[in-house]
GUPA-684955 format. One record per residue (C-alpha): z, y, x. Coordinates in steps of 0.001 Angstrom, whole numbers, padded with zeros to 6 digits, always signed. Layout:
BEGIN
ZYX/...
This chain:
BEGIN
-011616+003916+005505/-011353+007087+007596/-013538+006947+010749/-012912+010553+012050/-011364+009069+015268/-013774+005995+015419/-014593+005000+018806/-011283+006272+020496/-009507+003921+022669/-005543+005191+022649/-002616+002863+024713/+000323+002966+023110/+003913+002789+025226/+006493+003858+022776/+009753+002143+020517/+011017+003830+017709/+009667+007015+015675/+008652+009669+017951/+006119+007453+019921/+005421+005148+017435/+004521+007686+014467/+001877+009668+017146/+000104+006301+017905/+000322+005915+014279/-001594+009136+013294/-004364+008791+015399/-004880+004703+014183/-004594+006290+010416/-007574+008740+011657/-009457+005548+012542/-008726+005041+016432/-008533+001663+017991/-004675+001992+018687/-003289-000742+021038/+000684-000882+021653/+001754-002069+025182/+005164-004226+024664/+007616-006224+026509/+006825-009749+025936/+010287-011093+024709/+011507-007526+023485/+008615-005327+022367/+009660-002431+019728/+013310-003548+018711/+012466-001408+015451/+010834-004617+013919/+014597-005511+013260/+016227-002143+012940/+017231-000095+009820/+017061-003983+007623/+014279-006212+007427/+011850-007546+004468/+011008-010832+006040/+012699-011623+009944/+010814-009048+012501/+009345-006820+009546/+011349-003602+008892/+010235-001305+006309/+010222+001016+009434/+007832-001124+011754/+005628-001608+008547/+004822+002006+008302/+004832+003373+011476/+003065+000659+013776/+000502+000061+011186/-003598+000178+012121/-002498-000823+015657/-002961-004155+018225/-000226-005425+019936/-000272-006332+023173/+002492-007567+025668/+002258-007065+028859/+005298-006387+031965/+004691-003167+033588/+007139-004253+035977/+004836-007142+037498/+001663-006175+039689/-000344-008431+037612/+000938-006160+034316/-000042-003275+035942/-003680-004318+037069/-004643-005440+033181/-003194-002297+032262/-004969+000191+034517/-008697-001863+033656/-007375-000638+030070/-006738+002245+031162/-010314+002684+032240/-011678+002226+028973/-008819+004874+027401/-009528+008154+025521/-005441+009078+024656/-002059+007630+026266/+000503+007857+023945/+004304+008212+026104/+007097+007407+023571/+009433+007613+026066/+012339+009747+027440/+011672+011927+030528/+009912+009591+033356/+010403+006141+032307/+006430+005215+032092/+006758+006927+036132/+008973+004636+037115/+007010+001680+035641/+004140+003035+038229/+002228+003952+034830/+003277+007617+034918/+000900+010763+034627/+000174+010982+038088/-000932+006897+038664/-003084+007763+035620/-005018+010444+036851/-006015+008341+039942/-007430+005765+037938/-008885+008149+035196/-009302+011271+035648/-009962+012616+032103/-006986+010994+030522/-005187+012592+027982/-001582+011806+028348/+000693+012792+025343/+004444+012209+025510/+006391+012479+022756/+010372+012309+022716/+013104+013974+021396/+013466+016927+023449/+010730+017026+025773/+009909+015982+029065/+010780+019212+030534/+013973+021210+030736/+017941+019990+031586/+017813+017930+028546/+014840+016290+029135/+016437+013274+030487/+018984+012526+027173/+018386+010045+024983/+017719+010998+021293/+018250+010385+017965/+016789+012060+014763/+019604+014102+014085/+019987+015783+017798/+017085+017428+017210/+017247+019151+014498/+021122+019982+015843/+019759+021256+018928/+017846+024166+017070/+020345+025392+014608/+019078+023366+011443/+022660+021520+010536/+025223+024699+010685/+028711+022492+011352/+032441+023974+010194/+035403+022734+010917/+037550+021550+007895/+040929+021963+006819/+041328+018600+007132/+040154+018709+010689/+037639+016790+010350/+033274+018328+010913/+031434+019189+007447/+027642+019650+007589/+027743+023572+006160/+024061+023326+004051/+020752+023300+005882/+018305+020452+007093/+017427+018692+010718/+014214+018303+008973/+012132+014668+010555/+012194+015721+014039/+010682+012257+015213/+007891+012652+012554/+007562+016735+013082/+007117+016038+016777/+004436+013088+016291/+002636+015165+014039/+002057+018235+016117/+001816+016076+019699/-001320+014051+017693/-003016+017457+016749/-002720+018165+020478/-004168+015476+021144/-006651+015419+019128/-007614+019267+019892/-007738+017865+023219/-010736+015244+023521/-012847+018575+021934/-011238+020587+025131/-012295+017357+027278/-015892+017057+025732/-016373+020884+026709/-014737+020537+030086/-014883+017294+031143/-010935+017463+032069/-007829+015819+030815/-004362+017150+030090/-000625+016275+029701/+001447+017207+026430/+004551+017316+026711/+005551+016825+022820/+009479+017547+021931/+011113+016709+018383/+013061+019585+018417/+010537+022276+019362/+008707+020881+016201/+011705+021453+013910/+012032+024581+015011/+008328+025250+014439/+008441+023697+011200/+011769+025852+010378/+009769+029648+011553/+010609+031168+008454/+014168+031593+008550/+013860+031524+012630/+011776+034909+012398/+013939+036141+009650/+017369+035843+011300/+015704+037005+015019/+014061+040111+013564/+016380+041136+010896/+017642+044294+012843/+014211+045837+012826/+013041+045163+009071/+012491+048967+007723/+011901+047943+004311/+013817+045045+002066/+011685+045282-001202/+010839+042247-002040/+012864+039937+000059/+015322+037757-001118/+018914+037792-000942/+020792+037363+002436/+022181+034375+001355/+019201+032378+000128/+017875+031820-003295/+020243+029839-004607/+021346+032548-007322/+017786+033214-008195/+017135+033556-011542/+012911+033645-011058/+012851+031181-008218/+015463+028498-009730/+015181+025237-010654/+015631+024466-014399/+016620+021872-016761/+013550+020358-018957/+014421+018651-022573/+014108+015193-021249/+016798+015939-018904/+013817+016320-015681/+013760+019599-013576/+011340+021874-012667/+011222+024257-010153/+009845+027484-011238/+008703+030419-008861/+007766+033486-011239/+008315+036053-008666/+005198+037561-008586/+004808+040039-011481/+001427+038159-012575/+003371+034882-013174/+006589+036099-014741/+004706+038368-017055/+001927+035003-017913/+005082+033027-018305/+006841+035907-020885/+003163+035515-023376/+003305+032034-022497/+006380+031708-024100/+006394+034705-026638/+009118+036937-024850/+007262+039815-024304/+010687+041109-024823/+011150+039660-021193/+008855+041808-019599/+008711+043112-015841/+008418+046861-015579/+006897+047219-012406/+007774+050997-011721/+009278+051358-008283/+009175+047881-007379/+007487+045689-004521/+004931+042742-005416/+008202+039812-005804/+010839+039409-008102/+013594+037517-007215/+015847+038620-010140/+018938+037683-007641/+022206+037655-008809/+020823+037677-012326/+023408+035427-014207/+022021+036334-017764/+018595+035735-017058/+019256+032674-015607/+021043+031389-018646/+018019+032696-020840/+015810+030982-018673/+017689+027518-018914/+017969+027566-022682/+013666+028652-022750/+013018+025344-020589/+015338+023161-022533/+013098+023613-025551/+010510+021599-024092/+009210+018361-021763/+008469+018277-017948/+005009+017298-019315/+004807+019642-022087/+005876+022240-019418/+003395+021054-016674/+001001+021934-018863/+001874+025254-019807/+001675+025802-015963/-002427+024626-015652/-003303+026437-019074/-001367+029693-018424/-001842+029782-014502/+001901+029951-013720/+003533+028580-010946/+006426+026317-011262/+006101+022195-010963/+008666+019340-011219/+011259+018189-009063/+011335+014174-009012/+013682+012089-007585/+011901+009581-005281/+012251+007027-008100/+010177+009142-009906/+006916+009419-007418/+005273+006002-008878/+004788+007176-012283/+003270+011267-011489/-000349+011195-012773/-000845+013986-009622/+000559+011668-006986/-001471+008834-008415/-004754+010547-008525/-004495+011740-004979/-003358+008070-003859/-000815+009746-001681/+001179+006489-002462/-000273+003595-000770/+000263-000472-001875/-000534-003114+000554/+000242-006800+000866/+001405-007585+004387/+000190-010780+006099/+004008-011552+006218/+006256-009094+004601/+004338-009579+001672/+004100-006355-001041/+004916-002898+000860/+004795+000434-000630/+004522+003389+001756/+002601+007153+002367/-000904+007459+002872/-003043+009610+004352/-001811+013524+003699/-005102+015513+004028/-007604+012963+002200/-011085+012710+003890/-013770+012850+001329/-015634+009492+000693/-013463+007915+003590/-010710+006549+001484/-007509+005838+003286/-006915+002340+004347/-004696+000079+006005/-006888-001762+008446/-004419-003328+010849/-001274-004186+009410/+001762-003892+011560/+001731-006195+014105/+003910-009216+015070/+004788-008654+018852/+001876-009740+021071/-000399-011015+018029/-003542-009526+019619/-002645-010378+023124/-005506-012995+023578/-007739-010707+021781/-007703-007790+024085/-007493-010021+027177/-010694-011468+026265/-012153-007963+025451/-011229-007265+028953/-013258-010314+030467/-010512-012503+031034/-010763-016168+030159/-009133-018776+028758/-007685-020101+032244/-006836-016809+033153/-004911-016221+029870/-003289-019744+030172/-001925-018343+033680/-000487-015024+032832/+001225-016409+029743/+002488-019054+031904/+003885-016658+034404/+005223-014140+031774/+003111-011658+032288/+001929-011368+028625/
C-alpha cells in the first residue's frame, strides 16, 4: 500500500466531486481520511448518476474510497464540540463546499484557527471561494464554460451546438491541484510551523490544464517566427500528427513530426523515397494540409496490426501509440503491467473496476484499504478513538447528533 501520507489526520466536509476527489487523493497517498456527514443525508452521491447495489454509485465507489465516515450535525453544539476535539488532532481540512457554507456551520477558517492554529484548510469548489462568482453553485460543465473550453454557436435551427473543444474534468482538475497544495503545504508547515488556506477553483484548474492553447491565442500577436508551429486551425489536417487506420480496423495515433521520427519511420518501413529534406526548415513537421501524404500514410498503416505496429514503434524508436476505446483498456498489456486499472470486491457492491494510483510508488503497491463507506459506518469507531464511551455514544445517537 502507499504510506507517503501515513500518519496524516485530514476531516473531510464535502458532497460530490470537487471535495470528495481531494479527500480522495490524499487517502490514496495513505492518509487517515475521515468524511464529516449529515446523519440522515450524508453525500447524496451514494445514489446519484445510478447505483450497483441501493446507496453504492459507481461514483461514491471511486471517489470516497480509503476514507471513514462519520456523521455528525454541525448545526448542534454537541456536533460542533466532537468536531473541534477532531479538529485538534487534524493535519488537512478538506472544504467541498461553495463559498462560506462550513462559516456558517461555525466550522469556517476563522473558528479553525482558534482551535488550531497550524491547520491547513483547503477548499475546493467550482469556482473558488473568492471573486463575484464565488457564491454560485456548480456543475462540471460551468467550469470548463467559464474559461472558454466549450466554444457555443448558434444554429440555424435556433437551437446552441457545442462548436469542438473540451470542459476538460474540472471537479477532478481542481481536486488534483488543491491536494498538491496541500500537500506542498504540511512541508511549508514543518519549516514554519504555520498553516494556510487554499482556496482551490475547478475552473482555474481547467484553464491551467488548457495553457497551451491559452498562451497560444493570448500571445499570438507577438510570435516573430511560425516555423514549426502548426496550423491556425489545429491539427486536424495533419498528415504527420494524424491518427491512422491499422489492418485490424484499431487506430493509432502517430506523431512523426520531428525529423528523427519521420525519417526512422521512412527505413522502418522502406520508403526512403519518403524522406524529409531538412534544408530551410525548423525542428517539426506537421506536413499540414498534406492530402496526398495523408492518403499514403493510411494505405502504409493498413498493411499491418496495432500490435505488429506497436512494435515497430519500441524497435525503431518512433513515436506513435494506439487509440483505444475505453472498452479496449482491459485487454492493453501496457495498462496491465502498470496496474493503472484497479479490481476490487466491495463489502456490498460486490466486483468494481476503477483507476488506480497515476504516479506508482515503488514497492508501495496501490491499494484500496477502506472501501467506500456506508454513511456513518465508522461513527462508533472514531467516537471511541476520541475517548467517548459507550453511554456517551448511546446519548448522542439518541439525540441525533451522530
Amino acid at each position: 500500500m502507499i504510506e507517503l501520507l501515513r500518519g496524516v489526520r485530514v476531516l473531510e466536509c464535502a458532497v460530490l466531486f470537487n471535495g470528495d476527489q481531494t479527500g480522495r487523493l490524499l487517502g490514496d497517498l495513505g492518509a487517515d481520511v475521515i468524511k464529516v456527514e449529515a446523519p440522515g443525508v450524508g453525500d447524496y452521491l451514494r445514489n446519484f448518476l445510478g447505483q450497483i447495489t441501493p446507496n453504492n454509485s459507481p461514483a461514491h465507489l471511486y471517489v470516497n474510497r480509503n476514507k471513514r465516515s462519520l456523521t455528525l450535525d454541525l448545526r448542534s453544539e454537541d456536533g460542533r464540540e466532537i468536531f473541534f476535539d477532531l479538529l485538534r488532532e487534524t493535519d488537512i481540512f478538506v472544504d467541498g463546499f461553495a463559498a462560506d457554507a462550513c462559516k456558517k456551520l461555525g466550522v469556517g477558517y476563522e473558528a479553525q484557527k482558534e482551535v488550531k492554529p497550524d491547520i491547513i484548510y483547503c477548499q475546493c469548489s467550482g469556482y473558488g471561494a473568492e471573486g463575484p462568482y464565488a457564491a454560485i453553485p456548480t456543475h462540471g460543465a460551468m467550469m470548463g464554460a467559464l474559461v472558454g473550453s466549450t466554444p457555443i454557436e448558434m444554429g440555424s435551427d435556433g437551437m446552441t451546438y457545442q462548436k469542438g473543444g473540451d470542459s476538460g474534468d474540472g471537479t477532478t482538475l481542481g481536486a488534483t491541484n488543491t491536494a498538491l497544495t496541500a500537500v506542498a503545504a504540511l512541508s511549508y508547515r514543518d519549516r514554519t510551523g504555520k498553516g494556510v488556506y487554499i482556496d482551490g477553483a475547478g475552473s482555474d484548474s481547467v484553464l491551467s490544464s488548457q495553457w497551451y492553447g491559452a498562451t497560444y491565442r493570448w500571445n499570438n500577436d507577438r510570435i516573430t517566427d511560425r516555423r514549426g508551429m502548426s496550423r491556425a486551425g489545429g491539427n486536424s489536417d495533419s498528415a504527420k500528427y494524424q491518427f491512422y487506420e491499422t489492418e485490424d480496423e484499431k487506430f493509432i495515433l502517430f506523431c512523426g513530426i520531428e525529423h528523427k521520427f519521420w525519417d526512422a519511420f521512412c527505413r522502418a518501413v522502406g520508403r526512403t523515397d519518403l524522406l524529409s529534406a531538412k534544408d530551410g526548415q525548423g525542428p517539426v513537421d506537421f506536413a499540414g494540409g498534406d492530402i496526398e501524404l495523408r492518403r499514403e500514410l493510411q494505405s502504409i498503416f493498413h498493411t499491418r496490426t496495432l500490435a505488429e505496429w506497436i512494435q515497430v514503434a519500441i524497435e525503431h524508436d518512433i513515436a506513435m501509440g494506439p487509440s483505444h476505446s475505453l472498452e479496449d483498456l482491459r485487454e492493453d498489456p501496457h495498462l496491465l503491467a502498470r496496474e493503472i486499472l484497479h479490481e476490487e470486491d466491495h463489502p456490498q457492491a460486490g466486483a468494481f473496476t476503477s483507476v488506480g494510483w497515476p504516479a506508482p510508488v515503488r514497492d508501495q503497491p496501490f491499494e484500496v484499504q477502506l472501501p467506500a463507506p456506508a454513511l456513518g459506518e465508522h461513527t462508533g469507531e472514531i467516537l471511541t478513538e476520541l475517548g467517548c464511551s459507550e453511554d456517551r455514544i448511546h446519548d448522542l445517537r439518541e439525540r441525533k447528533v451522530v
